[in-house]
Residue frames relative to the residue before (quaternion, step in Angstrom):
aa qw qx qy qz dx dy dz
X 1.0000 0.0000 0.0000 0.0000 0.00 0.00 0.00
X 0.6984 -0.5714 0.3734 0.2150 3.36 -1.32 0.58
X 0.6175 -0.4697 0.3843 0.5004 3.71 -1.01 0.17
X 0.8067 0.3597 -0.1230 0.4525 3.60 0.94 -1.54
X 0.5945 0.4678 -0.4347 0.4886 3.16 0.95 -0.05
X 0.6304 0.4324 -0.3502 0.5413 4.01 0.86 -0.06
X 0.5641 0.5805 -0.3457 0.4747 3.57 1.09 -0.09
X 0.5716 0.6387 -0.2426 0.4544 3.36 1.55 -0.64
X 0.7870 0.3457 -0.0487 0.5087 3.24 1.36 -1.22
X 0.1541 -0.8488 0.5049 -0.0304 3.33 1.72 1.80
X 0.8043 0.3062 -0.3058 0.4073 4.34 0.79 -0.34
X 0.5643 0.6399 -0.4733 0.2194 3.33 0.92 0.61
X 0.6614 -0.6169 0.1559 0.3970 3.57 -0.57 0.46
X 0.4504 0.4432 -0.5482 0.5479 3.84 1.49 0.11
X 0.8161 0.3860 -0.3345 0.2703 3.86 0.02 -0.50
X 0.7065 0.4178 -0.4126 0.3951 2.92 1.11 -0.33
X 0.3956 0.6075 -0.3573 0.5889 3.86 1.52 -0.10
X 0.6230 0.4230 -0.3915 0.5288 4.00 0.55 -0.65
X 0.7269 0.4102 -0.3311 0.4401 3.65 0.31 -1.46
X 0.5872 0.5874 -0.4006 0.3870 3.77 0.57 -0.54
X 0.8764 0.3050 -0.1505 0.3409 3.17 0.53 -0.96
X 0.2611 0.6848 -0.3616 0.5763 3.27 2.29 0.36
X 0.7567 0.4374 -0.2915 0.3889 3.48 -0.03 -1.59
X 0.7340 0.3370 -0.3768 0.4535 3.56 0.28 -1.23
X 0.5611 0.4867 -0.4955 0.4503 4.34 0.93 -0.14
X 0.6320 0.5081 -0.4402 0.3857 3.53 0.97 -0.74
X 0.8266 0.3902 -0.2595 0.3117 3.55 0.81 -1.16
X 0.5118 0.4638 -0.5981 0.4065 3.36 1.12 0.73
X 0.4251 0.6030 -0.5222 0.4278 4.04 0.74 -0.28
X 0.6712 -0.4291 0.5014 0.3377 3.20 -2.19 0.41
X 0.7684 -0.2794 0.4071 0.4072 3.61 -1.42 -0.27
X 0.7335 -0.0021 0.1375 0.6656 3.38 0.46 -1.75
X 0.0495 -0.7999 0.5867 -0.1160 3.56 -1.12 1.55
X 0.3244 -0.7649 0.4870 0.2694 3.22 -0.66 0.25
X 0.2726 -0.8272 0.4608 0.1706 3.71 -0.43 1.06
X 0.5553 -0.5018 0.5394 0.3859 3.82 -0.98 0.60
X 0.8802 -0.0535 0.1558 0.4450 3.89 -0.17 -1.06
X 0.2682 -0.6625 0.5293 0.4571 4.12 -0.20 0.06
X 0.5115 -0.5653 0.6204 0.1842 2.72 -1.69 1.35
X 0.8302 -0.0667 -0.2504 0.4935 3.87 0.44 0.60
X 0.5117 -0.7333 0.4413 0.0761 2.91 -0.42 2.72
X 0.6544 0.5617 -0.2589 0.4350 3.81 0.76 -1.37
X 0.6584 0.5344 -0.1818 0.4979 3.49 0.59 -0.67
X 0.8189 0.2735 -0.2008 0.4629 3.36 0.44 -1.20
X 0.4708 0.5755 -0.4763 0.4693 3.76 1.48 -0.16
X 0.6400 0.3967 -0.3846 0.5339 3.96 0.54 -1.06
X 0.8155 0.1590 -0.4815 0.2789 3.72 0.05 0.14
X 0.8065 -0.2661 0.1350 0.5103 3.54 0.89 0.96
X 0.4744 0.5917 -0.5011 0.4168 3.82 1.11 -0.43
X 0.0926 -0.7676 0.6339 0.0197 3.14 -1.85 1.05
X 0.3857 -0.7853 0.3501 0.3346 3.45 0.10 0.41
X 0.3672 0.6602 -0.4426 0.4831 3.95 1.32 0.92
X 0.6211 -0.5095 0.3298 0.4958 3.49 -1.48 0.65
X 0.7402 0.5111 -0.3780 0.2190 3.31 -1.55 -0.15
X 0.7091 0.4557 -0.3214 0.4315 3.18 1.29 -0.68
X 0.0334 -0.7421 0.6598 0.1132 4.14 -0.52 0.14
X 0.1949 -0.7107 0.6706 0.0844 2.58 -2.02 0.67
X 0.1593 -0.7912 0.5902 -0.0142 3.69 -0.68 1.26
X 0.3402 -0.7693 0.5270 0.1213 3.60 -1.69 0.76
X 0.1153 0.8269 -0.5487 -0.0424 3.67 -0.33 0.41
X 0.6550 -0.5014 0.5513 0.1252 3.11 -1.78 0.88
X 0.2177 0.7010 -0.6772 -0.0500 3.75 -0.97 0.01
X 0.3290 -0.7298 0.4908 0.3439 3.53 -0.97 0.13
X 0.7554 -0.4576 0.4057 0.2352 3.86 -0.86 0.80
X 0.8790 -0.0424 -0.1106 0.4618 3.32 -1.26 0.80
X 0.9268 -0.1337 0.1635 0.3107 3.26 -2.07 -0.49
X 0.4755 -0.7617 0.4073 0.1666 3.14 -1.58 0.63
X 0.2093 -0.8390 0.4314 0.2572 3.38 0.59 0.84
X 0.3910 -0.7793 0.4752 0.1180 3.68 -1.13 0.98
X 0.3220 -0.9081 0.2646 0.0418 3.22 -0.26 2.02
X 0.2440 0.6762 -0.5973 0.3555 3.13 0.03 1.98
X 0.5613 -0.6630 0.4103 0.2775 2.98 -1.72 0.70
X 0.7655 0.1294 -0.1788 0.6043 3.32 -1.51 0.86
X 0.5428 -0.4949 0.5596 0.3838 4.11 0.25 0.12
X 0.6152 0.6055 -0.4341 0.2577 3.69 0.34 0.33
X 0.1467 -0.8409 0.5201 0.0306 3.60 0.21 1.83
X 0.5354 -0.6137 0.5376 0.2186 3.55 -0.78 0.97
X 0.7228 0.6350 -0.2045 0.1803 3.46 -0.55 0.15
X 0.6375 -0.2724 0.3940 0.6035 3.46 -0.89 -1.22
X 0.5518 -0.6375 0.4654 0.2693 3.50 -1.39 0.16
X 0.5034 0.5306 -0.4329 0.5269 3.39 1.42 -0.07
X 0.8113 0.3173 -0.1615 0.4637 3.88 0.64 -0.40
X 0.5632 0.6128 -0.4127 0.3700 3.42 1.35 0.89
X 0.2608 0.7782 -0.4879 0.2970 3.32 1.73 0.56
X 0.4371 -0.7359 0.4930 0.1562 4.14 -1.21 0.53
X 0.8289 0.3127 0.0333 0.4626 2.63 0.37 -2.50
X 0.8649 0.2552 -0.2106 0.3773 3.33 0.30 -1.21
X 0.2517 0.7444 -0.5655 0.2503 3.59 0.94 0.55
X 0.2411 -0.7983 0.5419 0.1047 4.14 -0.82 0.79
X 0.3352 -0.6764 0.5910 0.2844 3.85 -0.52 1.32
X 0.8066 -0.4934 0.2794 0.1671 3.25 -1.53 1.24
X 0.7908 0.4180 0.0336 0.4458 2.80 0.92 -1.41
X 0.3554 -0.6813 0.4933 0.4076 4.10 -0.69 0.05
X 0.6112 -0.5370 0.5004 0.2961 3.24 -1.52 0.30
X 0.5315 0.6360 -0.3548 0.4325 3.47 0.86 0.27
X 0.5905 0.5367 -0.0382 0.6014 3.11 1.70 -1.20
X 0.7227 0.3257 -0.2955 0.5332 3.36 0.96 -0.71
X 0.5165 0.4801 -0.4918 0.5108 4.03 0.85 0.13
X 0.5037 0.6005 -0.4657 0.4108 3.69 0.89 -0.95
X 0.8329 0.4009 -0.2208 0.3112 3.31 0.08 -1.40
X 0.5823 0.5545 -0.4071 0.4333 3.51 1.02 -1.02
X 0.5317 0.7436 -0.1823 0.3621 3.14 0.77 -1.33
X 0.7910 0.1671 -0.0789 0.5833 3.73 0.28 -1.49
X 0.3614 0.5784 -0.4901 0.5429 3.97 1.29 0.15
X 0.8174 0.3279 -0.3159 0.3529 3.85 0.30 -1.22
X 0.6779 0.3982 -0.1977 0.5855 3.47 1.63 -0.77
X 0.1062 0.8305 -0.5464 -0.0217 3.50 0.19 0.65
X 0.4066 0.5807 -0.4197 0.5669 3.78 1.15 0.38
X 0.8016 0.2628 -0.2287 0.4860 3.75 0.24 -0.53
X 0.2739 -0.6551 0.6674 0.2244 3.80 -1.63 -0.26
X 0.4127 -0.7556 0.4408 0.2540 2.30 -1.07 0.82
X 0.3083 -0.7753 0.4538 0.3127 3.92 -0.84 -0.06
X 0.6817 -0.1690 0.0847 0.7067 3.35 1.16 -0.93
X 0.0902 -0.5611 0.7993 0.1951 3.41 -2.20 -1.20
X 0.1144 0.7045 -0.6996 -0.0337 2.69 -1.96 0.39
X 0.8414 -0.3838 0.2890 0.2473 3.41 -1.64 0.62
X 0.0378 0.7970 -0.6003 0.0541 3.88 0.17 1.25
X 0.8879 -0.0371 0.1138 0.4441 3.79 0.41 -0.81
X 0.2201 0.8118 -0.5398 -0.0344 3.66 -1.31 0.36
X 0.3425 -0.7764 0.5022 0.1664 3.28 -1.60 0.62
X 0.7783 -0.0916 0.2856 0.5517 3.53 -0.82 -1.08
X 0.8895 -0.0666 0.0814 0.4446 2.92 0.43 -1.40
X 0.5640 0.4183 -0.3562 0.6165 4.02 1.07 0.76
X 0.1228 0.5961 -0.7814 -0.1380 3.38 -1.55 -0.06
X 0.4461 -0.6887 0.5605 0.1119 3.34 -1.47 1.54
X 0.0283 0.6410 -0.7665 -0.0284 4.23 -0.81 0.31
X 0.2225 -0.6378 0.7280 0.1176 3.12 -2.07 0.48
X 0.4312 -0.7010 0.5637 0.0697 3.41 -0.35 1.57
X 0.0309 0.6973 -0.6638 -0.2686 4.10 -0.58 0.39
X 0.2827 -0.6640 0.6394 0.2650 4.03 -1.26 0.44
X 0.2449 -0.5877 0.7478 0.1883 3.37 -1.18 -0.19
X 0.3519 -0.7195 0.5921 0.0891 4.04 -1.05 1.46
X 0.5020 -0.7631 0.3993 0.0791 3.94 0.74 1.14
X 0.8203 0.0701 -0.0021 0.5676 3.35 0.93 -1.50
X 0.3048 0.6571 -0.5771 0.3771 3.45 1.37 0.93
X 0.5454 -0.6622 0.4014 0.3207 4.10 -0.76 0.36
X 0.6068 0.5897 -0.3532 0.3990 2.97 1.17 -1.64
X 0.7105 0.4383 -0.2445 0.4934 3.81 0.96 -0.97
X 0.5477 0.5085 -0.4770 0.4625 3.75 0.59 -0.66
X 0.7487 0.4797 -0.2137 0.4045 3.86 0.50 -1.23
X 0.6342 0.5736 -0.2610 0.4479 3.54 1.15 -0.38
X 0.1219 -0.8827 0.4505 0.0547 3.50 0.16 1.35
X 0.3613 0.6322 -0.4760 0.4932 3.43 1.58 0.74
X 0.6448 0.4132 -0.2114 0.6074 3.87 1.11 -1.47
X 0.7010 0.5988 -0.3862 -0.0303 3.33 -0.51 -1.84
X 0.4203 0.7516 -0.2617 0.4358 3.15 1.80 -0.14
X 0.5156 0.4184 -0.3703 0.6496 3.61 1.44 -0.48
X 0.7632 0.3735 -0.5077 0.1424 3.59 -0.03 -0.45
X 0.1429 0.8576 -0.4380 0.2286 3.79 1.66 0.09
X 0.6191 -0.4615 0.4984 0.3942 3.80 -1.04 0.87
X 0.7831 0.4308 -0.1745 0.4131 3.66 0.53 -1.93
X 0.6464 0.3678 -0.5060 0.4368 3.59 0.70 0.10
X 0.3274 0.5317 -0.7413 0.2460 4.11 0.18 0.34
X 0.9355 -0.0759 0.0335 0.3436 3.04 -1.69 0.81
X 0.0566 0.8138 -0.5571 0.1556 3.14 -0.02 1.81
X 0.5631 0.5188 -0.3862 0.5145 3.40 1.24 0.16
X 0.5504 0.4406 -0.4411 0.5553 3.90 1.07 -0.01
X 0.7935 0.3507 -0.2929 0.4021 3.54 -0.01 -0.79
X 0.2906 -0.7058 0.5159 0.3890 4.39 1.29 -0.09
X 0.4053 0.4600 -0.7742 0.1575 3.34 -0.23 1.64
X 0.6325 0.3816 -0.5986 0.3100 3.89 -0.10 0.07
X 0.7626 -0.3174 0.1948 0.5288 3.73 -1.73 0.41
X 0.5992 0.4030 -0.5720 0.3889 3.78 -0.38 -1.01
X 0.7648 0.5000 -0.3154 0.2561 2.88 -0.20 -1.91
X 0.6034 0.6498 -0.3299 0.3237 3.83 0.63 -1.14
X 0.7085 0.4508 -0.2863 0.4612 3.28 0.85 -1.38
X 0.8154 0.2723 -0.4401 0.2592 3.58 0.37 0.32
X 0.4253 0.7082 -0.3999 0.3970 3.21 1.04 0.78
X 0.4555 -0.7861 0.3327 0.2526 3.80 1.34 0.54
């Protein structure tokens, strides 16, 4: 079987033995890292990754579950319909929120997309691909060159790549 066609089958025992031993490599890395190659090639081609100069592939951290609502002592001013803490959900997906950290640290590149490489208890890991704007090989590529537009800075702040899209109703 194939690379992607075992990627499909996220509980069998080569993958789930692969993802184990990913996560604990992911969780000695920084937060947001930059990765040599995506650790899933099949994936990152369907969202546009080529393996030529210009294109990069970064790794971000996010921490797990709910957003906890920042007030002291838990004490929400207000009505009682808006005095909730714990279980209160940030707008947006975590997928979207690696996007952003991500193109915050690389603010020279765009991003293009990301998707879903690894989780634990408490992190899930996404690799973010960028695109390098003022790299030629991309300026000259009339498949890309479209990313290198004024209006594509920071499309992961404003939700125009997929994560981002899906919270905008």
């Amino acid at each position: 079987i194939t690379a992607g066609e075992l990627w499909k089958k996220k509980q069998s025992d080569v993958l789930r033995f692969l993802l184990r031993i990913r996560c604990w490599e992911y969780r000695q890395l920084a937060a947001v890292h930059r990765a040599s190659r995506p650790s899933r090639p099949d994936k990152a081609r369907r969202l546009g990754y080529k393996a030529k100069q210009g294109f990069v592939i970064y790794r971000a951290r996010v921490r797990r579950g709910n957003r906890k609502r920042p007030v002291k002592k838990g004490i929400v001013y207000g009505k009682p319909a808006n005095q909730g803490v714990m279980q209160v959900k940030f707008e947006r997906n975590l997928r979207s929120v690696a996007e952003e950290r991500v193109g915050r640290r690389c603010g020279n590149l765009r991003v293009l997309n990301s998707y879903w490489v690894n989780q634990d208890g408490l992190y899930k890991y996404y690799e973010v691909i960028l695109v390098d704007p003022s790299h030629n090989a991309i300026r000259n590529d009339p498949r890309i060159n479209w990313i290198c537009n004024a209006t594509m800075k920071h499309r992961e702040l404003r939700g125009l790549t997929g994560a981002g899209r899906k919270s905008r109703g």
